[in-house]
C-alpha positions as CSV (number, residue, x, y, z in Angstrom):
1,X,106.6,81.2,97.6
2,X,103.0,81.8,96.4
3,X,101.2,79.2,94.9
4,X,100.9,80.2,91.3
5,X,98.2,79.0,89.0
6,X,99.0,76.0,86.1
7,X,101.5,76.9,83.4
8,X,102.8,79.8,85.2
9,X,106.5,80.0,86.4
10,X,109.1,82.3,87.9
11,X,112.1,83.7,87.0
12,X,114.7,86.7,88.3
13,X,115.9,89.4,85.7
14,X,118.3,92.5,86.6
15,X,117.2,96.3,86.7
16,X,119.7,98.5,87.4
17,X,122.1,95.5,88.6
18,X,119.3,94.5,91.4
19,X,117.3,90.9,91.2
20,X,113.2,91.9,90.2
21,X,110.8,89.0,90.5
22,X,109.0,88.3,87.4
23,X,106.1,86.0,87.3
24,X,105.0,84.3,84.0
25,X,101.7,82.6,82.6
26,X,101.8,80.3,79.5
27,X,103.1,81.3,76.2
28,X,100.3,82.4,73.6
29,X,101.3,82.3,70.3
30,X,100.5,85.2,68.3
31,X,99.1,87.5,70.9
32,X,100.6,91.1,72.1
33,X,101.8,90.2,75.6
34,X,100.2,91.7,78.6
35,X,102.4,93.1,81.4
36,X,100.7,94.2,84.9
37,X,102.0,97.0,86.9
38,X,100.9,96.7,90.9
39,X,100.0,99.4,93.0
40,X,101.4,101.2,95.8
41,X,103.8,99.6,98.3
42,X,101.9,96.3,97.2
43,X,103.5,93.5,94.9
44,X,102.4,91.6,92.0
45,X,100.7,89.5,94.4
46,X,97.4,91.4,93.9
47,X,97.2,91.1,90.2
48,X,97.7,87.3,89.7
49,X,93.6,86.8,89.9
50,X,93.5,89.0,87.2
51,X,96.4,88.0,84.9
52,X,95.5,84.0,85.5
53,X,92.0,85.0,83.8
54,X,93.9,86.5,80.5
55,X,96.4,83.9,80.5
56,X,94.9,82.4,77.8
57,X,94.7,85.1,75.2
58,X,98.5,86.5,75.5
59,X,101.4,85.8,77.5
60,X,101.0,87.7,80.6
61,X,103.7,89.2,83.1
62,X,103.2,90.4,86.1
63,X,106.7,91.4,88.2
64,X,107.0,92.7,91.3
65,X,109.0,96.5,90.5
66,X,112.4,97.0,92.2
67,X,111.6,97.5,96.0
68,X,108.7,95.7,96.3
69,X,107.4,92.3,97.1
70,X,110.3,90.0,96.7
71,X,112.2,91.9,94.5
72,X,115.7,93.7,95.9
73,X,115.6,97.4,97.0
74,X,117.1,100.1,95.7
75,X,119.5,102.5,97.9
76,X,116.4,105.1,98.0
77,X,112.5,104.8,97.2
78,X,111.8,104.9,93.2
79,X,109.6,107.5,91.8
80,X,107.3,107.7,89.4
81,X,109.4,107.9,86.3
82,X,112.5,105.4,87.7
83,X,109.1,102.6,88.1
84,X,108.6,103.5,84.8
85,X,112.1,103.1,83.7
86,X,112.3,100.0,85.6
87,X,109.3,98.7,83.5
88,X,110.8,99.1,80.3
89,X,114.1,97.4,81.9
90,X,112.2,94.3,82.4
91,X,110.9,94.5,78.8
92,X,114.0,94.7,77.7
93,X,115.6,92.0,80.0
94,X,112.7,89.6,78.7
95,X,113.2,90.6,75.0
96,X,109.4,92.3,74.4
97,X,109.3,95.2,71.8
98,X,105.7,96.0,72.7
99,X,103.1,94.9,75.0
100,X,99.7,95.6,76.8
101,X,100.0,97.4,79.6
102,X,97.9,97.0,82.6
103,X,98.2,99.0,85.8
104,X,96.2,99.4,89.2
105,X,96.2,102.3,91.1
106,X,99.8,103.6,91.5
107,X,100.5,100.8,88.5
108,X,98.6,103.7,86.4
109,X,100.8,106.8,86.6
110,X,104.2,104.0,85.6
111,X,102.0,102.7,82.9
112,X,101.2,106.3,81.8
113,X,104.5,107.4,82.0
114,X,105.8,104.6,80.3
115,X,103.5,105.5,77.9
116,X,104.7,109.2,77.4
117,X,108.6,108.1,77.5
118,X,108.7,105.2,74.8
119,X,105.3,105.0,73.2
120,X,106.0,102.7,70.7
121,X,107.2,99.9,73.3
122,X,103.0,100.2,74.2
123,X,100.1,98.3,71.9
124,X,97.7,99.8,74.3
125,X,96.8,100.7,78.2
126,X,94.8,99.9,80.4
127,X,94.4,101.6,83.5
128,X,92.2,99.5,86.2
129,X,91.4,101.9,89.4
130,X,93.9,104.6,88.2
131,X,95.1,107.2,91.6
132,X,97.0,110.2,91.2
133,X,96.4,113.8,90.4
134,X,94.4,116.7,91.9
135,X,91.1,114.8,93.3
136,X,93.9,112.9,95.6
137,X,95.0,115.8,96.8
138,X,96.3,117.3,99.5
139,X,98.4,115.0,101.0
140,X,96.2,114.4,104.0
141,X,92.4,114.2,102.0
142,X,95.3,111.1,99.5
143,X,95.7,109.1,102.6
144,X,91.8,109.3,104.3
145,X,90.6,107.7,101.2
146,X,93.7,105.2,101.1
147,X,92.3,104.6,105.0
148,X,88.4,104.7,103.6
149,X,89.1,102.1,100.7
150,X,90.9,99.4,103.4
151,X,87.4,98.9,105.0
152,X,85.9,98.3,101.5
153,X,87.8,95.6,100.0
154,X,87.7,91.7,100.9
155,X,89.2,90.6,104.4
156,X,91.6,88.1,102.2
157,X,93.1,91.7,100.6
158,X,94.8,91.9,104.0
159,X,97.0,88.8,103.8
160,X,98.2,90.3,100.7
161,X,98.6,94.1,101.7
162,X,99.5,93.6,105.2
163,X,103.0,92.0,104.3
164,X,103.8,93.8,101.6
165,X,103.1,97.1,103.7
166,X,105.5,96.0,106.4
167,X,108.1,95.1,104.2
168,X,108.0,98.6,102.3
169,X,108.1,100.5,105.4
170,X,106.2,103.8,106.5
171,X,108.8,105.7,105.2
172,X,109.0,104.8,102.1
173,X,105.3,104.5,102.0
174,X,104.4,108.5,102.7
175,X,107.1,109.5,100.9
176,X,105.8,107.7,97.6
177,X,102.6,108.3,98.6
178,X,102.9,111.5,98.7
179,X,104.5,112.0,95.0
180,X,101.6,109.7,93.4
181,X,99.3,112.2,94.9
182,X,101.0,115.0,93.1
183,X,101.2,113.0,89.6
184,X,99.5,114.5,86.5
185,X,98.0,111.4,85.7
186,X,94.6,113.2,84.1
187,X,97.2,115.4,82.4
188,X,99.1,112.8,80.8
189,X,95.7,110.3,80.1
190,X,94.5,113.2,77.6
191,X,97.6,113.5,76.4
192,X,97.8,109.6,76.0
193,X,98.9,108.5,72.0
194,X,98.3,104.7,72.3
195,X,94.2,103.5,72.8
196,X,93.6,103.1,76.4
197,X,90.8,101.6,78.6
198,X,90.0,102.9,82.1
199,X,87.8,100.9,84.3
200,X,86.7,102.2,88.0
201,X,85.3,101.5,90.5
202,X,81.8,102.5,91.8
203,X,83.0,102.1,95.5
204,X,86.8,103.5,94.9
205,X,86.9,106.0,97.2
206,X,90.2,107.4,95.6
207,X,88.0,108.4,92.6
208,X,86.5,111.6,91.9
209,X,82.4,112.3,92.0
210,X,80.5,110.8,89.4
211,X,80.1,114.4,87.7
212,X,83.4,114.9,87.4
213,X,84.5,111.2,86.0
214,X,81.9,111.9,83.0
215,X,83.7,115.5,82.4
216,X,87.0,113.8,82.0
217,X,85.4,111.7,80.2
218,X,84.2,114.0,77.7
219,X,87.4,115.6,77.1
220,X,89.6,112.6,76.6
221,X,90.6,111.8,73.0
222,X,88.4,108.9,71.1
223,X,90.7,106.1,71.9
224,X,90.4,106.6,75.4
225,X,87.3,104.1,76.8
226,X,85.9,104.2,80.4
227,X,84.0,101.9,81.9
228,X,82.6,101.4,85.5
229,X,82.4,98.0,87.6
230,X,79.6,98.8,89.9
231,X,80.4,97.3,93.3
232,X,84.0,97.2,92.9
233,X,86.6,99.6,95.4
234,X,89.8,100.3,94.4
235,X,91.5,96.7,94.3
236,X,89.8,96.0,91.7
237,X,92.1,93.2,89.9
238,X,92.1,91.6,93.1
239,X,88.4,91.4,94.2
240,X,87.0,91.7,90.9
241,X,89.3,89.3,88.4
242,X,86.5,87.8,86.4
243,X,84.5,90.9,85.6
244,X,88.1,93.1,85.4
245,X,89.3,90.4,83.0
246,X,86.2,90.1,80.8
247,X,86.0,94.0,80.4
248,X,89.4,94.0,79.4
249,X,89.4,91.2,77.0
250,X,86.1,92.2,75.5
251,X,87.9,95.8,75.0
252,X,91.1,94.0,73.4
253,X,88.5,92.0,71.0
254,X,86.3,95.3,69.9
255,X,83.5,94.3,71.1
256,X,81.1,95.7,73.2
257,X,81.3,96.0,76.9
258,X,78.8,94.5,78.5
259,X,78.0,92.0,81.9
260,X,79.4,89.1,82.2
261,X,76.5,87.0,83.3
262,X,78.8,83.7,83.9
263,X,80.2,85.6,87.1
264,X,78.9,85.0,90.3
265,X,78.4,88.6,92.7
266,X,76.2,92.0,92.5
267,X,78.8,93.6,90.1
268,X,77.5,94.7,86.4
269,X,79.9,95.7,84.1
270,X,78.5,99.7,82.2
271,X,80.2,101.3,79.4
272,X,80.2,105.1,80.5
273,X,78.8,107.6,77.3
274,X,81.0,110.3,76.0
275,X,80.1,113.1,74.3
């Protein structure tokens, strides 16, 4: 068992008659609840920097999805859409008719396509490092950057990753892999109904040039804000927590986003114009 931070507990729920791990901060009264959504073939693991940080302004949730961490397997890999079903399974199964939804790299396209299915079970989005879609394509280009973000991130990512890789096996990983790579998750982010934040990273190698981040950009919809952490590579709510958590607080609050100057590192928090 990890170590989890003060006021934080775990519990089991079902999804589809299997056991999912759920892990949960203290209860805020009055606050939408926030619910993280982990990445590819990771657990929940990686986002508990992150969620302890915004424990205090809403319940936060952070479970590890069907086939990962120490939840139970399925017979076969989920896709896309079944991770997405399987989120709003544990919504139900913990009683919450709408929360925040925050998701890191694969934990983007569930959160987007959770998003797209049942809209109103969503107060907003936030999508921290989102992968998927054409610049992650082909299959082969998806995996070098995959490769070229492992030598970026902290040496302590690796006792996180490294077991949660070997358990989800390199089957299951190329074969998800190679659906998130072929997800429209640009398509369905300017398609997106509830106010959304995206946050990257200046170091991600999964993302696109910075020419082409500011295009998006321009043609999302007005409640769609992006904002860079310069410094930061893909794992960002892992190796980043404090300025992740204060961009996404300060963005739940309506105020501006701006640097943190409490947190220790080179990272600076910049709003990115649209427009």
């Amino acid at each position: 068992m990890v170590d989890l931070a003060a006021g934080w507990t775990e519990r089991t729920v079902r999804v589809d008659g299997r056991r999912v791990l759920v892990r949960c901060g203290p209860h805020v009264e009055g606050a939408v609840p926030i619910l993280h959504v982990h990445g590819f073939a990771i657990s929940g693991t990686s986002l508990m920097p992150t969620a302890a940080r915004l424990a205090q302004r809403a319940w936060n949730v952070v479970p590890d999805l069907p086939g990962y961490g120490r939840s139970e397997s399925p017979p076969a890999t989920l896709g896309i859409p079944a991770l997405a079903e399987a989120v709003l399974e544990i919504l139900d199964a913990l009683a919450l008719e709408q929360v925040v939804l925050v998701g890191n790299s694969m934990g983007c396209p569930v959160v987007l396509e959770v998003a797209h299915e049942a809209p109103e079970r969503v107060h907003r989005v936030v999508l921290a490092s989102p992968a998927g879609g054409m610049y992650n394509q082909p299959f082969v280009r998806g995996l070098w950057q995959l490769v070229k973000d492992a030598t970026r991130e902290s040496p302590a990512m690796a006792r996180t990753a490294v077991p949660d890789y070997l358990r989800f096996g390199p089957v299951n990983t190329l074969r998800l892999f190679d659906e998130l790579v072929r997800f429209p998750s640009q398509e369905r982010m300017l398609r997106l109904g509830v106010p959304a934040l995206a946050v990257i990273g200046s170091r991600d190698p999964m993302m696109p040039p910075p020419w082409r981040v500011l295009e998006v950009a321009r043609l999302a919809p007005d409640h769609v804000t992006l904002a860079v952490i310069v410094g930061a590579a893909h794992a960002m709510n892992f190796s980043h927590p404090g300025e992740l958590s204060h961009v996404v607080g300060s963005w739940l609050d309506g105020v501006p986003i701006v640097d943190d100057p409490d947190e220790p590192g080179e990272s600076r928090v910049l709003q990115v114009p649209r427009g």
